[in-house]
DORO-920046 format. One record per atom (N, C-alpha, C, CB): x, y, z. Coordinates in pm, 1 decimal, padded with zeros to 6 digits. Glycine has a CB too. Example, Ala and Ser with C-alpha at 12.3 -4.5 7.8 and 13.67 -1.06 7.14 Angstrom:
# DORO-920046
+----------+----------+----------+
:        x :        y :        z :
+----------+----------+----------+
:  01319.0 : -00569.0 :  00780.0 :
:  01230.0 : -00450.0 :  00780.0 :
:  01320.0 : -00330.0 :  00780.0 :
:  01130.8 : -00447.3 :  00904.6 :
:  01285.0 : -00225.0 :  00708.0 :
:  01367.0 : -00106.0 :  00714.0 :
:  01290.0 :  00003.0 :  00787.0 :
:  01408.4 : -00059.8 :  00572.5 :
+----------+----------+----------+
This chain:
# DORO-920046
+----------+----------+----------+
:        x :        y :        z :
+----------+----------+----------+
:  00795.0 :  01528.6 :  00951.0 :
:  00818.6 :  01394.2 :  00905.5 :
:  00763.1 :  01296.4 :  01007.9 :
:  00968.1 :  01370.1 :  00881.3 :
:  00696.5 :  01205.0 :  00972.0 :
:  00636.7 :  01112.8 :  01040.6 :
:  00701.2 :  01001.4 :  01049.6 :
:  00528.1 :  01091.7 :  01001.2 :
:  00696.2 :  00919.7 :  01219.0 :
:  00778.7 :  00848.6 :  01225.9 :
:  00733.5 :  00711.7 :  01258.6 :
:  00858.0 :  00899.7 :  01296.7 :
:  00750.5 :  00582.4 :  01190.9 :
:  00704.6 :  00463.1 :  01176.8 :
:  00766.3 :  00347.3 :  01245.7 :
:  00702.5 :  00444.6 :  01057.7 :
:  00688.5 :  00276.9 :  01304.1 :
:  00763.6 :  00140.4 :  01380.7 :
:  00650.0 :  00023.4 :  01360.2 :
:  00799.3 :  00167.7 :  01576.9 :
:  00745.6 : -00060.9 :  01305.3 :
:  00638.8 : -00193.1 :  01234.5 :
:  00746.3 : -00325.9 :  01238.3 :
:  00577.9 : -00154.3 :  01026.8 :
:  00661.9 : -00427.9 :  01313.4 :
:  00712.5 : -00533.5 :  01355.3 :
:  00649.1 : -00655.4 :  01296.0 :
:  00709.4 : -00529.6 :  01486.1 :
:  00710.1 : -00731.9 :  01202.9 :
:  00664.8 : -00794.1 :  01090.0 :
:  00664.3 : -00966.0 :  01156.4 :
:  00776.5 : -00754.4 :  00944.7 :
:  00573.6 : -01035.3 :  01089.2 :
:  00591.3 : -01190.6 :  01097.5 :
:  00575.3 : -01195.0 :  01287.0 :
:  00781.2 : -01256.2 :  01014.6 :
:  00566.4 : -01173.5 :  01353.6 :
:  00490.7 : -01218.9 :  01476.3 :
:  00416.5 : -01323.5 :  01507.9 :
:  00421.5 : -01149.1 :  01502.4 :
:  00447.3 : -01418.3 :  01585.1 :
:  00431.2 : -01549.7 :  01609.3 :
:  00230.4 : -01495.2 :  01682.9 :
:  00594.6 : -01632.6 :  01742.1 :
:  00113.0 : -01548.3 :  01700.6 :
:  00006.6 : -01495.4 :  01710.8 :
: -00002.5 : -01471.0 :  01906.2 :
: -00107.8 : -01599.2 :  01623.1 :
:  00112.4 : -01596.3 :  01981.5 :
:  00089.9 : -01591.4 :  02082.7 :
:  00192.9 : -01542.0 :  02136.7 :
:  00049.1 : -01683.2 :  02120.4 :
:  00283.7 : -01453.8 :  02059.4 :
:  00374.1 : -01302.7 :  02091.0 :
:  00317.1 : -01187.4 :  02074.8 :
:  00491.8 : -01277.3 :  02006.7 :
:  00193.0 : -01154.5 :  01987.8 :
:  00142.5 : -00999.5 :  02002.5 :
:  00123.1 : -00902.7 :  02083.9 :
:  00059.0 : -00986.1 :  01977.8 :
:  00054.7 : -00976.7 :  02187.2 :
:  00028.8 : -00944.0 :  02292.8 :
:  00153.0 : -00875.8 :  02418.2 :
: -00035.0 : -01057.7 :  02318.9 :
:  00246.8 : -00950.8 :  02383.5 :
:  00423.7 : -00892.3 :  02454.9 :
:  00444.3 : -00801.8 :  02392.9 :
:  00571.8 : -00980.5 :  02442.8 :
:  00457.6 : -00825.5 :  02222.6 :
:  00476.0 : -00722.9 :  02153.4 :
:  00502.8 : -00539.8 :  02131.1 :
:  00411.4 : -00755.3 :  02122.5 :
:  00273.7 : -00593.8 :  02157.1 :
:  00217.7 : -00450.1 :  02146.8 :
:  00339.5 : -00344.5 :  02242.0 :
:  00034.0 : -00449.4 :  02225.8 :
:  00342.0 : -00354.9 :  02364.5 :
:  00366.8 : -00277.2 :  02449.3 :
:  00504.8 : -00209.8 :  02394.7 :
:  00364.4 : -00345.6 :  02579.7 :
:  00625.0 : -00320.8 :  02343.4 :
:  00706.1 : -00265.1 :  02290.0 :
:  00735.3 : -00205.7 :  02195.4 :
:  00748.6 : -00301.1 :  02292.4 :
:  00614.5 : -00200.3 :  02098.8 :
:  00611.6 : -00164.2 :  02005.8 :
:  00584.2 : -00000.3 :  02027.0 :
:  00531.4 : -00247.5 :  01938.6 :
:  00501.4 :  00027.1 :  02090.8 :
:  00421.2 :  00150.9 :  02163.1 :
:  00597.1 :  00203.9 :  02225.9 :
:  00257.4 :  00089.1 :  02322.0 :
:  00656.4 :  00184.4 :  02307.4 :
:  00751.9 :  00183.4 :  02342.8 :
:  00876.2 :  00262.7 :  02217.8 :
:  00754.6 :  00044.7 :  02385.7 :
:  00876.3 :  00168.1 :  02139.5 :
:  00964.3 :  00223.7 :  02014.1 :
:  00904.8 :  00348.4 :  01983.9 :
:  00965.0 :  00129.0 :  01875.9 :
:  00761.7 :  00374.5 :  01944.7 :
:  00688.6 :  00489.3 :  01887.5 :
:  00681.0 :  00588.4 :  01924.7 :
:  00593.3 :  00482.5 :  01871.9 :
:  00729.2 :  00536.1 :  02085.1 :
:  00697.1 :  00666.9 :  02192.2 :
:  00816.0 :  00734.4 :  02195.3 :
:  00654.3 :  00630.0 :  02354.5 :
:  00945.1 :  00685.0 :  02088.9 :
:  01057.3 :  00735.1 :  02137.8 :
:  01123.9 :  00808.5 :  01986.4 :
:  01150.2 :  00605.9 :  02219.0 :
:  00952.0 :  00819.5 :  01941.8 :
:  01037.9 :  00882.8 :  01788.9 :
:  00873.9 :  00956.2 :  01777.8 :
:  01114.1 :  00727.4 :  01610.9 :
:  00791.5 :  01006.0 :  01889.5 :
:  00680.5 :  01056.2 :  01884.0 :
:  00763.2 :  01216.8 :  01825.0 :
:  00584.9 :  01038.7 :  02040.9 :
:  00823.8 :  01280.4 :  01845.6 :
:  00902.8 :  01381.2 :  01801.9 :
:  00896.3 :  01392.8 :  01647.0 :
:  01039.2 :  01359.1 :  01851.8 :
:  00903.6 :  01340.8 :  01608.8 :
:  00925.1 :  01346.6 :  01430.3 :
:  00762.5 :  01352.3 :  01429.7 :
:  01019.4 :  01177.5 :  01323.1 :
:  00641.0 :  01304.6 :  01485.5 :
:  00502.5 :  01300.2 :  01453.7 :
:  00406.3 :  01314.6 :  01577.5 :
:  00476.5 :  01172.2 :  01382.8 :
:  00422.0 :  01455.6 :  01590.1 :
:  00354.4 :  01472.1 :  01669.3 :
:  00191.8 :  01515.6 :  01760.7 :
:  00415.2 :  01497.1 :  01666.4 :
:  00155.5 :  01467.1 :  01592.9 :
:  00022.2 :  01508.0 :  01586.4 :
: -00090.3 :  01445.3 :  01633.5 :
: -00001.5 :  01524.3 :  01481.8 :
: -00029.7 :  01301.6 :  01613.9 :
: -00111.9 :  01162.1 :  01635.9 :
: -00018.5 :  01057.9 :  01651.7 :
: -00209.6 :  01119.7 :  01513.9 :
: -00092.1 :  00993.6 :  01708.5 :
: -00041.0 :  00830.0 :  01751.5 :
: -00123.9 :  00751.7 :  01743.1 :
:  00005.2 :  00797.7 :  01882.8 :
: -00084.3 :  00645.8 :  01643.8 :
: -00200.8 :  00521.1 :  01601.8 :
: -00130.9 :  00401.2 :  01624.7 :
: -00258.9 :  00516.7 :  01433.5 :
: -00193.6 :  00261.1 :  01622.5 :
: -00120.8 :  00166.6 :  01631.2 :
: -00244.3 :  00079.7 :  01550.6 :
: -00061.4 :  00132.1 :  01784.6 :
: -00189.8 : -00080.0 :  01507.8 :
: -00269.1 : -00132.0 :  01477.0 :
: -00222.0 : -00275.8 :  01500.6 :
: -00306.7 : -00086.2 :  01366.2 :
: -00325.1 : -00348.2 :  01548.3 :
: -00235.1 : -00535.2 :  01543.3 :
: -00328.0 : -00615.8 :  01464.8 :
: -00216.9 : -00641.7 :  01726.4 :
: -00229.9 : -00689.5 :  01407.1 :
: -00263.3 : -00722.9 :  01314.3 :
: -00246.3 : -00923.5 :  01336.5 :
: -00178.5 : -00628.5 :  01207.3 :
: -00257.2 : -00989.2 :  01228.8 :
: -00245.6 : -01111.8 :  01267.6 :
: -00118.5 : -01168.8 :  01313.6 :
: -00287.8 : -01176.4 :  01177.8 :
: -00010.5 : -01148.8 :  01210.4 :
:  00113.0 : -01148.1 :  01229.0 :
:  00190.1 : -01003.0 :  01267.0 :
:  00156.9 : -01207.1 :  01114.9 :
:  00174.7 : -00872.3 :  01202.4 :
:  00229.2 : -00762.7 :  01275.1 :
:  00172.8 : -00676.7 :  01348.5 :
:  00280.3 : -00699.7 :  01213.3 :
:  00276.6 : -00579.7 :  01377.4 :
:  00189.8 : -00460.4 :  01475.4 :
:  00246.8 : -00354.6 :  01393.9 :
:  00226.8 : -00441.2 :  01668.2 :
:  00180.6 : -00223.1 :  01370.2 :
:  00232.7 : -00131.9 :  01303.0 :
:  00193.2 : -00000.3 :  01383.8 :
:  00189.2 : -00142.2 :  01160.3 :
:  00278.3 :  00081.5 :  01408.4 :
:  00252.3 :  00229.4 :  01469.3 :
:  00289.3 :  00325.4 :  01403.8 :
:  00308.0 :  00258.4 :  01585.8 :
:  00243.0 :  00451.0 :  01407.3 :
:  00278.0 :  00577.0 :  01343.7 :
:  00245.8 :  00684.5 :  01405.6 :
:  00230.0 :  00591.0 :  01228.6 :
:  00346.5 :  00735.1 :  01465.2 :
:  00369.8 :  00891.7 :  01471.9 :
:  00342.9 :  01016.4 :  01327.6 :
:  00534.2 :  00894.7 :  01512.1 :
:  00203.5 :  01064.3 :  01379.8 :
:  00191.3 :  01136.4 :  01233.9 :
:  00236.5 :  01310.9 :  01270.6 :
: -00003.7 :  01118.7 :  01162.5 :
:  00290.2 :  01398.3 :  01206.7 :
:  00287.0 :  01488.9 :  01143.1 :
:  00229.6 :  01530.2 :  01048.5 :
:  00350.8 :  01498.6 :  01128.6 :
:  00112.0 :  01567.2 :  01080.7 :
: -00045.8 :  01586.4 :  01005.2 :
:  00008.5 :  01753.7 :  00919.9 :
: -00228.8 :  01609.2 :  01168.4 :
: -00020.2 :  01738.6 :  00791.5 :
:  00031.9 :  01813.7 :  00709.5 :
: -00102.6 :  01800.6 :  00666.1 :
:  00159.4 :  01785.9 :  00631.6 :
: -00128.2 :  01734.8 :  00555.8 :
: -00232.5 :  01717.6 :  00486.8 :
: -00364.5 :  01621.7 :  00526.9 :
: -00177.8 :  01682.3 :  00380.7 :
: -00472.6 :  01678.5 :  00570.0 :
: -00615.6 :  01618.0 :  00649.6 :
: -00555.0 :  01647.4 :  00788.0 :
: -00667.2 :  01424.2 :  00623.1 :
: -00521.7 :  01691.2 :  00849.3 :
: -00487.3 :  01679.4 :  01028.2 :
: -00577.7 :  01658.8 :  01120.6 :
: -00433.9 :  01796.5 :  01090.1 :
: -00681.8 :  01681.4 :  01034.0 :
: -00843.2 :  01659.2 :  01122.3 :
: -00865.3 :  01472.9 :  01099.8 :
: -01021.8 :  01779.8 :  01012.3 :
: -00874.0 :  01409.9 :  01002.7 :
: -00911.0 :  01280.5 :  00983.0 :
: -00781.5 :  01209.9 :  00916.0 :
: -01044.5 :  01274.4 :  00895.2 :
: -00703.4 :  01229.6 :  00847.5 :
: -00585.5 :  01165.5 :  00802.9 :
: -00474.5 :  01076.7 :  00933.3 :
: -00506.9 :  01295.5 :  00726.7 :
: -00547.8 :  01037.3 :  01046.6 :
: -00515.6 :  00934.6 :  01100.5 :
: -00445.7 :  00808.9 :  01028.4 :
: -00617.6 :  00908.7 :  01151.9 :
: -00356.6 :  00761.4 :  01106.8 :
: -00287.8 :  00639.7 :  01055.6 :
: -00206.9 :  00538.9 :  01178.0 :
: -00175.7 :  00698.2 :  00943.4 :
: -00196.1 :  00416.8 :  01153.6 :
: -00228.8 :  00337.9 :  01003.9 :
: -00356.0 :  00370.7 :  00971.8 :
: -00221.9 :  00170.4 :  01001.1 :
: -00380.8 :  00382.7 :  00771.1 :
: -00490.5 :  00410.3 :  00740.3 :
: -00576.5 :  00224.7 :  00717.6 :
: -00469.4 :  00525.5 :  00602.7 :
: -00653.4 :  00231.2 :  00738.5 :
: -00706.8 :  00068.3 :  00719.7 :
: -00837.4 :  00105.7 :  00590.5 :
: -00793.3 : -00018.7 :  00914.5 :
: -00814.8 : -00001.1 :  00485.8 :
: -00964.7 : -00024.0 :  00409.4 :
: -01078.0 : -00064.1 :  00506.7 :
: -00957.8 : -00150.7 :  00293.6 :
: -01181.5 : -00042.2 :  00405.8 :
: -01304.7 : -00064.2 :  00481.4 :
: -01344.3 : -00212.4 :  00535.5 :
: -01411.6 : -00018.0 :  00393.8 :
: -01273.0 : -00290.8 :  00447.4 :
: -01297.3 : -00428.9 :  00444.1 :
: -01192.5 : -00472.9 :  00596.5 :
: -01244.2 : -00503.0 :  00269.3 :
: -01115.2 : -00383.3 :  00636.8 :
: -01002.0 : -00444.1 :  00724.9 :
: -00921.7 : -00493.8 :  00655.6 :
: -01031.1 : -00538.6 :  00816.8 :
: -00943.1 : -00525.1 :  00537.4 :
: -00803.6 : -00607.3 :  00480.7 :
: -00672.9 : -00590.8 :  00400.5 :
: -00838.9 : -00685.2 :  00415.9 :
: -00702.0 : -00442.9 :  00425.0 :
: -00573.5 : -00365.3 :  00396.2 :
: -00511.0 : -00301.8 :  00486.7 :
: -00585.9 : -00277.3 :  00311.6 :
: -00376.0 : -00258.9 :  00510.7 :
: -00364.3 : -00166.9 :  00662.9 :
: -00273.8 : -00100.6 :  00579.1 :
: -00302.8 : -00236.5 :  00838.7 :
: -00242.7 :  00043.2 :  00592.0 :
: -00126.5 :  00109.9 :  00573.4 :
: -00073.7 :  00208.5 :  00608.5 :
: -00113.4 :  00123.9 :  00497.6 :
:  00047.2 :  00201.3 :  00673.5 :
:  00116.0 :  00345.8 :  00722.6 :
:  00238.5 :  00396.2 :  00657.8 :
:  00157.7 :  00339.5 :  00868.6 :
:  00242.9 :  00489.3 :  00576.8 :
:  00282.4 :  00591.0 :  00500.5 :
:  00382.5 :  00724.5 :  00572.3 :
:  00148.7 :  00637.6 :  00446.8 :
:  00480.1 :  00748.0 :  00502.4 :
:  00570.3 :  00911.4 :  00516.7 :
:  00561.4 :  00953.0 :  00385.3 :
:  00754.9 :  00913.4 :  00565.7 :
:  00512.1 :  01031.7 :  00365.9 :
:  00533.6 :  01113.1 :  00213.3 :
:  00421.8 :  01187.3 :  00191.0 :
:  00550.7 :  01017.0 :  00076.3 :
:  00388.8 :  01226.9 :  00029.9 :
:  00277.9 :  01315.8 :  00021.3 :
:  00276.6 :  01247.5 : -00115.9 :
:  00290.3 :  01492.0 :  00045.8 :
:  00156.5 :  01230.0 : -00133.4 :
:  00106.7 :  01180.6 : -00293.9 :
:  00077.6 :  01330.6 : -00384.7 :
: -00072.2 :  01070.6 : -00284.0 :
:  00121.0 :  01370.6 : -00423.5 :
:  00122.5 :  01536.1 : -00524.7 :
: -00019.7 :  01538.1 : -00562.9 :
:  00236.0 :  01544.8 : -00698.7 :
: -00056.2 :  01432.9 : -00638.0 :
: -00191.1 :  01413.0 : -00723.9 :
: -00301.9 :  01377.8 : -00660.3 :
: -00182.8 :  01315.3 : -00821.9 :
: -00283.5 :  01352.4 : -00502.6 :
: -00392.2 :  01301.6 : -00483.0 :
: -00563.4 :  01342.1 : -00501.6 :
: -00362.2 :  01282.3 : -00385.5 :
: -00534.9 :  01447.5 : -00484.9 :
: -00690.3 :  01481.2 : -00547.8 :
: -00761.2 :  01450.9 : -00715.5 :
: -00696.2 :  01642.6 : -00534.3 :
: -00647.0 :  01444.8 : -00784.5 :
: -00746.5 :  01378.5 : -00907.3 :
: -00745.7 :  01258.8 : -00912.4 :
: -00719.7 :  01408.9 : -01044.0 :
: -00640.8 :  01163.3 : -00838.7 :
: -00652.0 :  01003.1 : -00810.8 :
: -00747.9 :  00983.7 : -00780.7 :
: -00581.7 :  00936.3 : -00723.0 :
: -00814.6 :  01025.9 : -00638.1 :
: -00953.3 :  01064.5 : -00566.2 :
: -01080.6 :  01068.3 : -00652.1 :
: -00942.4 :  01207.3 : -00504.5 :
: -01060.0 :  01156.4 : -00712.7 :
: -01162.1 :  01187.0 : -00857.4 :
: -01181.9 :  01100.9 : -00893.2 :
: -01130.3 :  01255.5 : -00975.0 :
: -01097.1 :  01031.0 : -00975.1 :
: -01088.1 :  00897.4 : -01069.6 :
: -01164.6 :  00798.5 : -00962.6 :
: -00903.9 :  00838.6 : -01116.5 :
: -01119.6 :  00760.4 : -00871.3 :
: -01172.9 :  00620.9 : -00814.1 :
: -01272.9 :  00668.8 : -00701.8 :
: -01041.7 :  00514.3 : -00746.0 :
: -01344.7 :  00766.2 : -00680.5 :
: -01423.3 :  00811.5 : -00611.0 :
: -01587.8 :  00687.9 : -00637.1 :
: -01422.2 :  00982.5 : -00657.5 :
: -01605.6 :  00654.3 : -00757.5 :
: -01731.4 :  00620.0 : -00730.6 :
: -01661.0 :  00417.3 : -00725.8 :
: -01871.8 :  00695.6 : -00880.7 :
: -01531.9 :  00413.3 : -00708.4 :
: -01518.6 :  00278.0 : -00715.6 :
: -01489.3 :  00217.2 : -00530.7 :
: -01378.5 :  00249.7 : -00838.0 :
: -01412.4 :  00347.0 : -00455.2 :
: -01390.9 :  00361.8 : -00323.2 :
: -01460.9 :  00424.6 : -00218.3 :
: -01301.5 :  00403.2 : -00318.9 :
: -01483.4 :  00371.5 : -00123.9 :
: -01507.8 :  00460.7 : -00011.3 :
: -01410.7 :  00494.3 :  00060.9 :
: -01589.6 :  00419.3 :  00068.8 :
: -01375.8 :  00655.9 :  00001.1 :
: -01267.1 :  00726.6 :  00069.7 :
: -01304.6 :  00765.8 :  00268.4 :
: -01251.1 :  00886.3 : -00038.9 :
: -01241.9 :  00750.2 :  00368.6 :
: -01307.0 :  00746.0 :  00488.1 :
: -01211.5 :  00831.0 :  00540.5 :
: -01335.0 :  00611.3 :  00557.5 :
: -01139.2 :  00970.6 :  00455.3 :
: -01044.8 :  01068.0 :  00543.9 :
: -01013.1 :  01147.5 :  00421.1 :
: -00897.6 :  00996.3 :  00634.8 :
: -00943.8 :  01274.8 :  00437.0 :
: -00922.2 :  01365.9 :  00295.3 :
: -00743.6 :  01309.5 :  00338.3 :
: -00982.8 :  01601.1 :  00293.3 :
: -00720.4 :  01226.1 :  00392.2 :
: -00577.1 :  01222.6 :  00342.7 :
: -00496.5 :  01164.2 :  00239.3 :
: -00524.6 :  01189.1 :  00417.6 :
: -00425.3 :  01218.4 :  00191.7 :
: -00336.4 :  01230.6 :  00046.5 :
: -00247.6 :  01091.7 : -00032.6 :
: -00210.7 :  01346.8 :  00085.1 :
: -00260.6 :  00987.8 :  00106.2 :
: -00184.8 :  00866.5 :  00143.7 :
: -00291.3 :  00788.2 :  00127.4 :
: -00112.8 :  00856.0 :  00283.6 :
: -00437.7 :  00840.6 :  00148.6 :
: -00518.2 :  00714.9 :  00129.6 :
: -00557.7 :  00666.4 : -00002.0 :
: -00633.6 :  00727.0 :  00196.3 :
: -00566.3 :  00719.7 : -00124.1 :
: -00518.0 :  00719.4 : -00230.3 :
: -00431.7 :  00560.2 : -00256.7 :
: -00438.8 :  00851.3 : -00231.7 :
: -00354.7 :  00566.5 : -00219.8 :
: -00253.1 :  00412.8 : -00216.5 :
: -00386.0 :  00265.3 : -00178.0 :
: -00091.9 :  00430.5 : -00029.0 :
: -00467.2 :  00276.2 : -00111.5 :
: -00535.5 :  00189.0 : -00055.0 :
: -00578.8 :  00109.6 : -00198.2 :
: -00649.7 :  00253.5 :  00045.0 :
: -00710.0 :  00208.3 : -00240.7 :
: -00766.4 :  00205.5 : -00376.0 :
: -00718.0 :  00190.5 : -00518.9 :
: -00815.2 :  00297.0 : -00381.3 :
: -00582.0 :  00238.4 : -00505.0 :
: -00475.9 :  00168.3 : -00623.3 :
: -00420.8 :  00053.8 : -00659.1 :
: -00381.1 :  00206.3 : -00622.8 :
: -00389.4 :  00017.2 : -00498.9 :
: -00355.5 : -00133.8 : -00485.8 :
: -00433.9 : -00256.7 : -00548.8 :
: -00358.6 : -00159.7 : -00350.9 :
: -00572.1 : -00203.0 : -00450.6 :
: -00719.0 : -00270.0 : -00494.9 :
: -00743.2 : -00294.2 : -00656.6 :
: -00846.2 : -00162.8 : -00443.8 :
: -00705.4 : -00159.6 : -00716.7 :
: -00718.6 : -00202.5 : -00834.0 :
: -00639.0 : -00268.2 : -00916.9 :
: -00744.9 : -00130.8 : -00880.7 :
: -00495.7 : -00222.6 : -00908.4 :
: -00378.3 : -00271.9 : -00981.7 :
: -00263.6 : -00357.6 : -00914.6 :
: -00317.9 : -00158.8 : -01034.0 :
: -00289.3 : -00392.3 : -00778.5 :
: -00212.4 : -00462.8 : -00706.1 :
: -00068.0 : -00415.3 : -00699.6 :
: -00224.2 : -00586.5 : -00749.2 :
:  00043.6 : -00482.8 : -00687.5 :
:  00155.3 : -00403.9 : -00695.3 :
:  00181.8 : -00301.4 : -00850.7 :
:  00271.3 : -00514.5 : -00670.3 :
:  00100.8 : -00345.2 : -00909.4 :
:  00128.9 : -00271.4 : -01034.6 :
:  00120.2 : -00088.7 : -01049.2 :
:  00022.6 : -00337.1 : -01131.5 :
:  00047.7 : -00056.2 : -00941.7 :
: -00017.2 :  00090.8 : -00901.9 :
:  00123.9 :  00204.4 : -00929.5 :
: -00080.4 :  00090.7 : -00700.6 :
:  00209.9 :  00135.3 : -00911.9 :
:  00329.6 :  00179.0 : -00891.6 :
:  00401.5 :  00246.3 : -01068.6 :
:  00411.8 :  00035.3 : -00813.0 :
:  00322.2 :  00184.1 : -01165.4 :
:  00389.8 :  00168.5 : -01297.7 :
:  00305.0 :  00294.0 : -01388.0 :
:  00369.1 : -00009.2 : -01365.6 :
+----------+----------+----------+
């Protein structure tokens, strides 16, 4: 199980204090994900993830980010389907990892919160 620490709404000239504590929190739940350690800052947040690489352990790094940068996302779970999701939106996405979570990126894109329905 992978373990997540994400610090929301951040003032732009607090990030920087932030980061460190944030890294700090992550480092203290690296146990649940111990495969990888990512972080990402963002305008207003910072997001980290301790992964437990199950599925892609080679490239399924996270937070996963779109290509554009303008998506960020860090994920616990397993998408069941992801390989025919993949299929489906393969010539609409550039998939940039075989992980099972990145799937969510390209759904969004298309259906916005609706991906869900």
């Amino acid at each position: 199980m992978c373990g997540i620490t994400a610090v929301l709404r951040v003032a732009q000239e607090q990030l920087a204090d932030i980061r460190p504590q944030v890294l700090a929190a992550s480092k203290a739940q690296r146990h649940r994900g111990p495969d990888w350690s990512g972080i990402e800052v963002l305008d207003t947040a910072v997001l980290a993830h301790e992964r437990l690489g199950i599925m892609d352990p080679e490239s399924g790094h996270q937070p996963l980010v779109s290509p554009d940068g303008k998506i960020v996302l860090t994920v616990n779970g397993e998408i069941y389907n992801h390989a025919e999701v993949r299929e489906l939106l393969k010539d609409e996405y550039e998939f940039q990892s075989g992980s099972d979570c990145e799937v969510i990126i390209p759904l969004y894109l298309k259906y916005g919160v609706d991906l869900v329905h």
